[in-house]
C-alpha positions as CSV (number, residue, x, y, z in Angstrom):
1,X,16.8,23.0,33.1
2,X,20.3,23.1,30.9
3,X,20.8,25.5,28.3
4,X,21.3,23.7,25.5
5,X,21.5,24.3,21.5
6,X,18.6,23.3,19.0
7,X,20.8,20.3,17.7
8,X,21.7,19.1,20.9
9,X,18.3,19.2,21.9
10,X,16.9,16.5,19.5
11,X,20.6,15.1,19.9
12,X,19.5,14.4,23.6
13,X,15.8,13.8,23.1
14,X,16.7,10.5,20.4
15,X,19.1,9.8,23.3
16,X,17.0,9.7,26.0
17,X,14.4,7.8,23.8
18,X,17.3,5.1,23.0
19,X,17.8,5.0,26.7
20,X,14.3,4.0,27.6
21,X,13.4,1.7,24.6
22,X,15.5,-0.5,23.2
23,X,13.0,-1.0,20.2
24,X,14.3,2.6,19.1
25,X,16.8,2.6,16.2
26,X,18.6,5.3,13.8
27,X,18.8,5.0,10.2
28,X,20.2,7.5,8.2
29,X,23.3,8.2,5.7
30,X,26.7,9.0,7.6
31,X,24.8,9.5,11.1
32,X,27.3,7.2,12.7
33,X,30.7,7.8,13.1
34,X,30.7,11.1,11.4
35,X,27.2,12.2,13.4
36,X,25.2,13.7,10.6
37,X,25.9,16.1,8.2
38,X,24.8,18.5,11.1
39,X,26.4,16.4,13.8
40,X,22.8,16.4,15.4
41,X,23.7,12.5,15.8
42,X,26.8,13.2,17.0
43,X,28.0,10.3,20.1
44,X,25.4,7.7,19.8
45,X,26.7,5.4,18.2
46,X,29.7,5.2,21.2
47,X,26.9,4.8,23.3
48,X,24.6,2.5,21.7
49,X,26.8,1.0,19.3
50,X,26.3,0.0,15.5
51,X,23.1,-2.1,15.8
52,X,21.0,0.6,16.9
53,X,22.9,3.5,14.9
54,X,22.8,2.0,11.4
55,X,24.4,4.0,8.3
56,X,22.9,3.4,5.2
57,X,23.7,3.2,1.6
58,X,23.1,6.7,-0.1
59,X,19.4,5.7,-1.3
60,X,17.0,7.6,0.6
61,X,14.2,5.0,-1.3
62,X,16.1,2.4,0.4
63,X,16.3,3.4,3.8
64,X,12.9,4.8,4.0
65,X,11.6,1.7,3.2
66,X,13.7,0.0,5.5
67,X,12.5,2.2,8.2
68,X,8.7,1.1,7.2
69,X,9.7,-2.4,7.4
70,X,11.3,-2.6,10.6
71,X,8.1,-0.3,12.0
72,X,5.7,-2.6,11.3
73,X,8.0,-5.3,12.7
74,X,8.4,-3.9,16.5
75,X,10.9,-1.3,15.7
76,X,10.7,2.2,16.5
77,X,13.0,3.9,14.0
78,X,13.8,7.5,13.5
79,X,15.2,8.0,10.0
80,X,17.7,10.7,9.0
81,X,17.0,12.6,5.5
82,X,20.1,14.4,5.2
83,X,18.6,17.3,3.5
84,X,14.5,17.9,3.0
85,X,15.0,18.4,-0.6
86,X,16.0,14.7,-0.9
87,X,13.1,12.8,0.6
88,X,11.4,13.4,-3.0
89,X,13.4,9.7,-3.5
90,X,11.1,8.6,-0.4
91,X,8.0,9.6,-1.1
92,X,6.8,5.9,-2.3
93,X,7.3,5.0,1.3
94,X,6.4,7.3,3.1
95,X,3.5,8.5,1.2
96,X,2.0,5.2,-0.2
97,X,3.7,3.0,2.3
98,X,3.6,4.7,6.2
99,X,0.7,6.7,5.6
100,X,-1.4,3.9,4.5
101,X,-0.8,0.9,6.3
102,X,-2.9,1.6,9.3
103,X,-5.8,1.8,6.8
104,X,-4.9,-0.6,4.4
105,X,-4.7,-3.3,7.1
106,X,-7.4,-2.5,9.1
107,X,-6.1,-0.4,12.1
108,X,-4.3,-4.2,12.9
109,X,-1.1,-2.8,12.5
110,X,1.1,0.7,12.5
111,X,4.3,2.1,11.3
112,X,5.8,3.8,14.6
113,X,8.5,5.7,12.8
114,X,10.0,9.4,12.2
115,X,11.5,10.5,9.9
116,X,13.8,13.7,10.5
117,X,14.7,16.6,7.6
118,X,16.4,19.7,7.7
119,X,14.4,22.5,5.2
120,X,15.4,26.0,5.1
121,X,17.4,28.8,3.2
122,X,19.7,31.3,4.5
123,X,22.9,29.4,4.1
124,X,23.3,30.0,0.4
125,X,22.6,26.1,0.0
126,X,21.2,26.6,-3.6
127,X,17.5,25.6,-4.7
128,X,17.9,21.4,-4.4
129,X,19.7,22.1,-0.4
130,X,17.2,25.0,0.5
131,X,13.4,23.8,0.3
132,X,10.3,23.7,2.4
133,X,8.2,20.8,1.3
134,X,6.0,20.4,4.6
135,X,3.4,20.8,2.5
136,X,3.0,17.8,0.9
137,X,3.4,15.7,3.9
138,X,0.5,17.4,5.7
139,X,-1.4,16.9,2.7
140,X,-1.3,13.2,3.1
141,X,-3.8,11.4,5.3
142,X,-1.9,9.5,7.9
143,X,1.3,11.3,8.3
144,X,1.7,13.8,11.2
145,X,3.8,16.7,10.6
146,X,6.2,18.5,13.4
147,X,8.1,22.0,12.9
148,X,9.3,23.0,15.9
149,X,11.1,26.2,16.7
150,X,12.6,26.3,20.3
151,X,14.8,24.3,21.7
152,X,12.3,23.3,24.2
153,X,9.9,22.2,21.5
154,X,12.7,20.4,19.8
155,X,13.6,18.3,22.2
156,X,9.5,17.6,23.4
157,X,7.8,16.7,20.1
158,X,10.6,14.7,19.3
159,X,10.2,12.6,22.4
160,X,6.1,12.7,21.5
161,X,6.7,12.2,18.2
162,X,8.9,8.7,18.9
163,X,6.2,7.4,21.1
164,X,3.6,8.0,18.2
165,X,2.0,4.8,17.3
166,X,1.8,6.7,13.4
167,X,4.3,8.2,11.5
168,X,5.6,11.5,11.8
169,X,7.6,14.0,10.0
170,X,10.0,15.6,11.8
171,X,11.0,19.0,10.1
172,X,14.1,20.6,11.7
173,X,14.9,24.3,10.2
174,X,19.1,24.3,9.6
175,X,19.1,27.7,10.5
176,X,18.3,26.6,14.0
177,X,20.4,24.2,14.9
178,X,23.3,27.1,16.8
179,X,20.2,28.4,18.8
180,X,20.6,28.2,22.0
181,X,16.9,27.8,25.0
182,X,16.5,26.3,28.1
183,X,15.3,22.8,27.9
184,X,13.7,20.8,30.4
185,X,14.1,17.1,29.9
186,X,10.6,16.6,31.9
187,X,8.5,18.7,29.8
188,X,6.3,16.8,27.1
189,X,4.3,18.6,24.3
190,X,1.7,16.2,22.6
191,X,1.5,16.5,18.7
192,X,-0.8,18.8,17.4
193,X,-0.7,21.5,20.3
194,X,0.0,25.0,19.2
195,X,1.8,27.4,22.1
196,X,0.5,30.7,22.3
197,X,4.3,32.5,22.0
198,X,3.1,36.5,22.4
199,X,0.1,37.8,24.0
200,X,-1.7,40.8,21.3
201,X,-5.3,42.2,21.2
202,X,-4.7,43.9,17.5
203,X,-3.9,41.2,15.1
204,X,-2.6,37.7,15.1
205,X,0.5,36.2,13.3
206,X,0.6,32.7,13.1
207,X,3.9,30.7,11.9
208,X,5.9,27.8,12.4
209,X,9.5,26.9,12.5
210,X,12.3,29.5,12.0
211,X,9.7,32.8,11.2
212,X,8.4,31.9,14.8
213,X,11.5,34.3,15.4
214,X,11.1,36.5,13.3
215,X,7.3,37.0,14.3
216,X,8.7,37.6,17.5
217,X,10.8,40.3,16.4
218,X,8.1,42.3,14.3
219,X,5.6,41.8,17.3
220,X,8.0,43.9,19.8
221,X,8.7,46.2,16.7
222,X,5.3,47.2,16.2
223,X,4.8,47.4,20.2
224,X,7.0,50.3,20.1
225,X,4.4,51.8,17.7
226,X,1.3,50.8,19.9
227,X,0.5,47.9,18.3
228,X,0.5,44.7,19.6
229,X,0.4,41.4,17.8
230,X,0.0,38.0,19.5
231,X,2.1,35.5,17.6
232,X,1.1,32.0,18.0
233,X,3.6,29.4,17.2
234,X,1.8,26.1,15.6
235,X,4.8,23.6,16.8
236,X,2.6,20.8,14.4
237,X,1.3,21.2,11.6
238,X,-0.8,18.1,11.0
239,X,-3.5,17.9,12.4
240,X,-3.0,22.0,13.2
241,X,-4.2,23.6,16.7
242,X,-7.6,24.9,14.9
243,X,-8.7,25.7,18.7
244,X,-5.9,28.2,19.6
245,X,-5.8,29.6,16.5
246,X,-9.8,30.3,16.4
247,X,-9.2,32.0,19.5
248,X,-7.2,33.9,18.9
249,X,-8.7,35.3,15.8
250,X,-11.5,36.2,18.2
251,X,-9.7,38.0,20.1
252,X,-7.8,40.3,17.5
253,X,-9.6,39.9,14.8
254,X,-7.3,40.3,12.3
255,X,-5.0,37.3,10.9
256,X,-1.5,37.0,9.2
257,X,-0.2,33.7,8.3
258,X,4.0,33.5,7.8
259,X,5.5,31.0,6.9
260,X,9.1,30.1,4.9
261,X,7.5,27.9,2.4
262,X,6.6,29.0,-1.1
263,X,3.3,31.1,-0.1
264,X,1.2,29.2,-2.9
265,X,-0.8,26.2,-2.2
266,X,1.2,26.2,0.8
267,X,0.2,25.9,4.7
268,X,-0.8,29.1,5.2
269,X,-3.3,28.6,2.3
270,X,-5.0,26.3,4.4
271,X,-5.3,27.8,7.3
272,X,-6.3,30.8,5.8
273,X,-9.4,28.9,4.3
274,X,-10.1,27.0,7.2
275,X,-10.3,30.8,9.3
276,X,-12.7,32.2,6.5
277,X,-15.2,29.0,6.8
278,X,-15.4,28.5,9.8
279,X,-13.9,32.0,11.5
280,X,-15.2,34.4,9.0
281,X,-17.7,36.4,11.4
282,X,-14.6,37.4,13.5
283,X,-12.9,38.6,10.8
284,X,-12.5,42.8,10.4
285,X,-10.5,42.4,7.5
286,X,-9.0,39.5,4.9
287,X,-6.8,37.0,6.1
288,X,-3.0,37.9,4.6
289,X,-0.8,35.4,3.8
290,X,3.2,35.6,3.7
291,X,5.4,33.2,1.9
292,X,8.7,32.6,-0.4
293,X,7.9,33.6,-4.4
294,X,6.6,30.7,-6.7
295,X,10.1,30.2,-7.8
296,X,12.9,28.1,-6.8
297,X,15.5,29.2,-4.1
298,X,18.7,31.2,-5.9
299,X,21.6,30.1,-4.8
300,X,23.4,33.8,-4.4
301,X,23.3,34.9,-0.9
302,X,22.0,38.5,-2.8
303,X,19.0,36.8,-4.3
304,X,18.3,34.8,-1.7
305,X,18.2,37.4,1.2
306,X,15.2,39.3,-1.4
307,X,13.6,35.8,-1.5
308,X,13.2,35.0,2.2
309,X,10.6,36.0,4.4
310,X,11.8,38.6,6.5
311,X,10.7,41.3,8.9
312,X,10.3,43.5,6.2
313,X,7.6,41.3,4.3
314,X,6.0,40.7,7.5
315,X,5.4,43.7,8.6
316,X,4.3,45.1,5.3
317,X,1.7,42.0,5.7
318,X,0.6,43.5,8.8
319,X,0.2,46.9,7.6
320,X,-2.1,45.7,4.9
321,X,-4.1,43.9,7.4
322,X,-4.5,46.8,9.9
323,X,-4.9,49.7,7.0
């Protein structure tokens, strides 16, 4: 077990990937010698030189598509999109491309690839540096879709999500990347497997990436006041943990779903639908949702703070669920 930060967790998980397949390469723009924009690259390429960490022009179009190409040619590459908001110059190949190969050809081949992006506010980044866009990728039938939140996780599904024969997207919250866990190396987590973060018998958060936290926090808040809220953390998103999740609406009763994300037509809208067909007789009261406003992320630190997803919000969710 080391203690390591959330960057240097997937820093070491692509390494000890590139140490035990050569078919693994890294694509991405200024991940070489400068290590990312987040340094979460940071050393490989003095370790496994310039053919396996590749810098690429600044077209995300054109490297995602190289990436697709060199998956279905043997490769195993793990593209770098330097900020979430970008990979909307990707989406031909990754969305009509990636996803649909395996289909399109018959399940007789498969694009082994991951594609890595950093989403999030809270760094005053502005609204084209600052979104959450996971949506759409777990909208899209073939693509797998990873959030993780600890360290741990981090460094896991990134090893899983390598060794996928499909593709995956691998979303990696900025705000994370100074947190600091205890990682052990010989731990896998296979894709789709939600963790059970907090045991609670009154009501159930569910969340994913950075509000994992902060679900954490409002859970021991509300302890103090004698309630007490299990928090499940998904860790995938696509295909979602519907298992865990339906039991532990069973067992509280009573369902909150946080995530960062613009709340509308977002994740949590799904798995709030999913929990009302098929969860509904457990229910004792509607399942709340809480999410970012329908509007773009301000770039003032101000505005931005009132536009996140805090404790505040999450709690007042939980309130309306338990009143």
């Amino acid at each position: 077990m080391a203690q390591l930060r959330y960057a240097h967790a997937i820093n070491q998980a692509l390494a000890d990937a590139m140490a035990a397949d050569d078919s693994v390469v890294l694509l991405g723009e200024d991940i070489a010698e400068a290590g990312g924009s987040f340094k979460v690259t940071r050393g490989l390429i003095d370790r496994f030189g310039a053919a396996r960490v590749i810098d690429t022009p600044i077209s995300e179009a054109t490297m995602a598509s190289a990436a697709v190409g060199a998956a279905m040619s043997g490769l195993r590459p793990v593209l770098e999109i330097m900020f979430m908001d970008f990979v909307t110059l990707a989406m031909d190949a990754l969305v009509n491309q990636a996803a649909k190969a395996r289909f399109m050809f018959g399940g007789r081949t498969s694009v082994p690839m991951v594609a890595r992006m950093p989403h999030g506010g809270g760094l005053s980044a502005g609204p084209q540096h600052s979104q959450c866009l996971e949506a759409w990728f777990a909208h899209v039938p073939g693509l797998k879709v990873v959030c993780p939140w600890s360290p741990q996780d981090a460094y896991s599904l990134m090893r899983s999500a390598i060794e996928d024969p499909d593709p995956v997207i691998f979303v990696e919250h900025k705000g994370l990347y100074a947190g600091r866990g205890e990682v052990d190396t010989g731990l896998r987590v296979p894709l789709g497997q939600a963790r059970v973060a907090r045991s609670g018998t009154d009501l159930t958060l569910v969340s994913y990436g950075a509000t994992v936290g902060t679900c954490l926090a409002v859970a021991e808040q509300l302890a103090a006041e004698g309630v007490e809220v299990e928090v499940i953390d998904l860790r995938t998103l696509q295909p979602w943990d519907e298992k865990t999740v339906f039991s532990s609406v069973a067992r509280t009763h009573r369902v909150v779903v946080v995530h960062e994300a613009v709340q509308a037509f977002g994740v949590g809208a799904e798995i709030a639908a999913r929990i009302a067909e098929d969860a509904f007789d457990e229910l004792d009261a509607p399942v709340v949702r809480v999410g970012a406003p329908f509007m773009p992320v301000p770039f003032s630190s101000a505005l931005e703070k009132q536009y996140g997803v805090d404790a505040d919000r999450i709690v007042a969710g939980v309130r309306r669920v338990l009143a």
